[in-house]
C-alpha positions, -999 to +999 in steps of 0.1 A: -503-449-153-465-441-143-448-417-156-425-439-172-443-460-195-462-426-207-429-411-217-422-445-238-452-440-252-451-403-266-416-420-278-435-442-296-462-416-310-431-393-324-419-423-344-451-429-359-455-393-364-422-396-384-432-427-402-467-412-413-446-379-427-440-394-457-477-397-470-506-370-472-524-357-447-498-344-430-499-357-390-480-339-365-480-344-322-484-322-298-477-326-257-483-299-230-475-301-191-502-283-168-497-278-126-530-286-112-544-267-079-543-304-063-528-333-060-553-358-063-569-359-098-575-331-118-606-312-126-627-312-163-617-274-169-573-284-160-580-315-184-594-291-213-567-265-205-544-289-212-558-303-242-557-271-260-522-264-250-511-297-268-533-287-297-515-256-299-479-274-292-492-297-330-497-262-349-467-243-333-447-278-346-464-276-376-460-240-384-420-246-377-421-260-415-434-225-430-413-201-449-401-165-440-430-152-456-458-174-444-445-170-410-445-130-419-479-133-426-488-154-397-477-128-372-506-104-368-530-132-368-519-156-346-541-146-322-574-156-344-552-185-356-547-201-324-583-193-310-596-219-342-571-242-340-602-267-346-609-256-382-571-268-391-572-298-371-591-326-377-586-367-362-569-355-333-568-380-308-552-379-268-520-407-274-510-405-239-517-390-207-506-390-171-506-373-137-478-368-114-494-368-083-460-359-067-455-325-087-495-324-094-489-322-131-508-334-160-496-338-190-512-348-220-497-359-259-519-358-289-517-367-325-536-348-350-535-347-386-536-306-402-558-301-429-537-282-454-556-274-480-575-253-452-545-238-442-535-227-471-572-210-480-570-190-457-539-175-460-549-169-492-574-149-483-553-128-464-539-116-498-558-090-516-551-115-547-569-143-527-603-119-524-604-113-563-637-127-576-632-147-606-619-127-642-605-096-615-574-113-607-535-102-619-532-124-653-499-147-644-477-171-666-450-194-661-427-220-680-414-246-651-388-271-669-383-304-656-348-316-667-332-351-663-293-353-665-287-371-696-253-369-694-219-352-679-184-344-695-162-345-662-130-328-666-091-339-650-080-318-627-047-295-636-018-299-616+006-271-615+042-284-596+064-257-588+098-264-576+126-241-559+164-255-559+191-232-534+222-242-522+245-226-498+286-234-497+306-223-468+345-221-465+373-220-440+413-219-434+433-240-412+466-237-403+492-252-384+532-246-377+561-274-373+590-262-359+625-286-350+656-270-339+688-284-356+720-271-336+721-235-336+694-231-366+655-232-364+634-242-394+596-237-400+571-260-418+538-242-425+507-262-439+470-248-447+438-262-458+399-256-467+371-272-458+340-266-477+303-276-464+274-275-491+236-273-479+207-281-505+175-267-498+144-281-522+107-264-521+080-276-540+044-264-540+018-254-567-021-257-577-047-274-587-075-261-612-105-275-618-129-272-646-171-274-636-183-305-651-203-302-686-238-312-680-266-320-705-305-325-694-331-337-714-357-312-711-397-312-709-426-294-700-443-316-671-479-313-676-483-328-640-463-295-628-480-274-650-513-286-630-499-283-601-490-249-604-519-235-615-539-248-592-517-230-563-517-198-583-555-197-593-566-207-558-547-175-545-567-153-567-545-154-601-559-153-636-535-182-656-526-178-692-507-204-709-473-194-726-490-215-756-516-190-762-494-163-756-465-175-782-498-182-801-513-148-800-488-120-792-452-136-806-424-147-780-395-176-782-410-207-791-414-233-762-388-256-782-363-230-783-365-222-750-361-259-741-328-259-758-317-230-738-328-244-704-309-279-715-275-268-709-277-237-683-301-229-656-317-193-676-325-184-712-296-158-732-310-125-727-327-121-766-347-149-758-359-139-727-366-100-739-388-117-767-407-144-740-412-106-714-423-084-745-448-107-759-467-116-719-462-081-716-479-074-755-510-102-744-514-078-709-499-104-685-489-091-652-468-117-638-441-141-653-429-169-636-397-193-646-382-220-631-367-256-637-369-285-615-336-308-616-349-349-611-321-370-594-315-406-597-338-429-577-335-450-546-345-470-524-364-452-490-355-468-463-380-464-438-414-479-468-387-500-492-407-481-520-387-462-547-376-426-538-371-399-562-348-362-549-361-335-573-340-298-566-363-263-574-358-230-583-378-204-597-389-168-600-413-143-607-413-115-625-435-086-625-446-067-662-460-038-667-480-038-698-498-005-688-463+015-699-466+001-735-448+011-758-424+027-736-418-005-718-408-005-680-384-036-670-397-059-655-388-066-618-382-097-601-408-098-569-401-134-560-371-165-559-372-194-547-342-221-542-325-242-551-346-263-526-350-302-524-378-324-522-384-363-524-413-387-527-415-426-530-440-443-553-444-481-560-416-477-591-393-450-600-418-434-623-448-427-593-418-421-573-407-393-598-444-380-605-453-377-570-419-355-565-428-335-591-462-321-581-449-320-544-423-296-556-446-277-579-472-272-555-449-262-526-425-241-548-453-224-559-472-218-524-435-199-515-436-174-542-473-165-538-464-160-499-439-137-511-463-120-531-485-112-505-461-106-477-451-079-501-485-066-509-481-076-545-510-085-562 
């Protein structure tokens, strides 16, 4: 096969790999270059070698995608990573391959799909959360908005003109002298005058203020989020209480309260949020985590046609320490996240807008529990 046509063709097999990006699993290629000890064909064992350097090219391009603190993580066991690269991979499949019998170099491309949920077992694992047996993990909460703009007071912009007037006159004298003789007398004729220049100078400047638009969101709590969450969290060793039962039992801000603060700004006023800490804190709750996830207008993708829906994330979490009752510690923020952006398509807006929505609850929530356990928190 020449060398040409097997470089259109790993063209081709990124493309794909682009186009099958937008749907679950997740397929990523790999390619890898290998100088053989001949130039004729090369052996089994050169053929393997190769093979496993492309499947280590997929999950080097894969692992590109992780945050700071997966990659933290990652570090000290990359080692026993790449040595079972077969455990994350699974469908892979040799798209192209060719020799160059000139250089006596193979290379090889491959496609393979990463099995995600195994990846992110067993970084969980790693955590000393993720080896809690069941009823022995850190109890966690959370409240996750998801707002819709329902409408936006834009302001004119002020214009300040400033303008500066000078002007500048100048003077000077001429003079000139007539003399005639008449017989044995003289007689002299002396004339001045002034001329005067004048020089106008204008400067203008100023400023221009502008006032941040006035937005109002129409604010819910997704019960698709809330799933997605805590399935993340729980997975990763975390004992989930709902704020319900915890409003319920110990006291707090009521959800619809909370709602109206969370509909105008991107936080609760502080008395709000002291009551919501005190009473996790009152039902023994470790962990608090807060958030809101903004959904923009839909449109159309343009590589499927299908409806396409930008969500934008951010969240936190807290840690409580319900073990210094009454005295009360503050609590201290262990984890952030955004804002960050992420999209899905669906057949109409609404898929479109469900399918963002877990997407960005699941994979805001996979980013704070990395914090967590890069930071030993548990």
């Amino acid at each position: 096969m020449s060398k040409k046509i097997s470089q259109i063709g790993f063209a081709l097999l990124l493309c794909l790999s682009s186009l099958l990006a937008h749907a679950a699993p997740v397929q990523k290629t790999g390619k890898f270059s290998l100088t053989t000890n001949s130039n004729s064909e090369p052996t089994k064992k050169e053929r393997e070698t190769a093979i496993q350097g492309a499947k280590v090219d997929v999950w080097n391009n894969y692992a590109a995608s992780f945050n700071q603190s997966r990659l933290k993580q990652m570090g000290p066991r990359q080692t026993e990573i790449l040595g079972n690269l077969d455990q994350f991979l699974s469908n892979v499949s040799i798209a192209d391959e060719y020799f160059d019998k000139k250089t006596s170099t193979l290379t090889i491309a491959l496609a393979a799909q990463i099995n995600e949920a195994k990846v992110d077992a067993y970084f969980s694992q790693m955590s000393t959360a993720g080896k809690a047996q069941s009823g022995e993990g850190s109890s966690m909460a959370f409240i996750f908005m998801a707002r819709k703009q329902s409408s936006a007071k834009e302001f004119d912009a002020k214009r300040t003109k400033i303008k500066e007037m000078s002007s500048e006159t100048s003077s000077g004298d001429r003079s000139s002298d007539n003399t005639r003789n008449q017989g044995n007398g003289s007689s002299d004729n002396s004339s001045e005058s002034t001329s005067v220049s004048k020089t106008n100078k204008s400067v203008t400047g100023g400023s221009t203020e502008r006032k941040a638009d006035n937005l109002v969101y129409v604010v819910t709590s997704s019960q698709d989020v809330d799933t997605a969450m805590a399935d993340v969290f729980t997975s990763n060793g975390f004992e989930i209480n709902t704020y319900d039962d915890i409003q319920g039992n110990c006291g707090g801000e009521p959800i619809e309260s909370i709602k109206e603060d969370f509909a105008t700004t991107d936080d609760m006023t502080p008395p709000k949020r002291k009551k919501m800490m005190d009473a996790a804190m009152e039902c023994n709750v470790r962990f608090m985590a807060t958030g809101t996830i903004d959904i923009g207008v839909a449109d159309n993708d343009p590589v499927s046609g299908n409806r396409r829906v930008f969500v934008s994330v951010r969240g936190q979490i807290n840690q409580l320490f319900p073990e210094a009752l009454p005295q009360k510690k503050l609590p201290r923020r262990v984890a952030s996240v955004g804002p960050v952006q992420f999209s899905a398509t669906g057949a109409n807006e609404k898929v479109a807008m469900i399918n963002a929505l877990n997407k960005a609850a699941k994979e805001t929530a996979i980013a704070l529990v990395d914090q967590l356990n890069a930071k030993g928190i548990h």
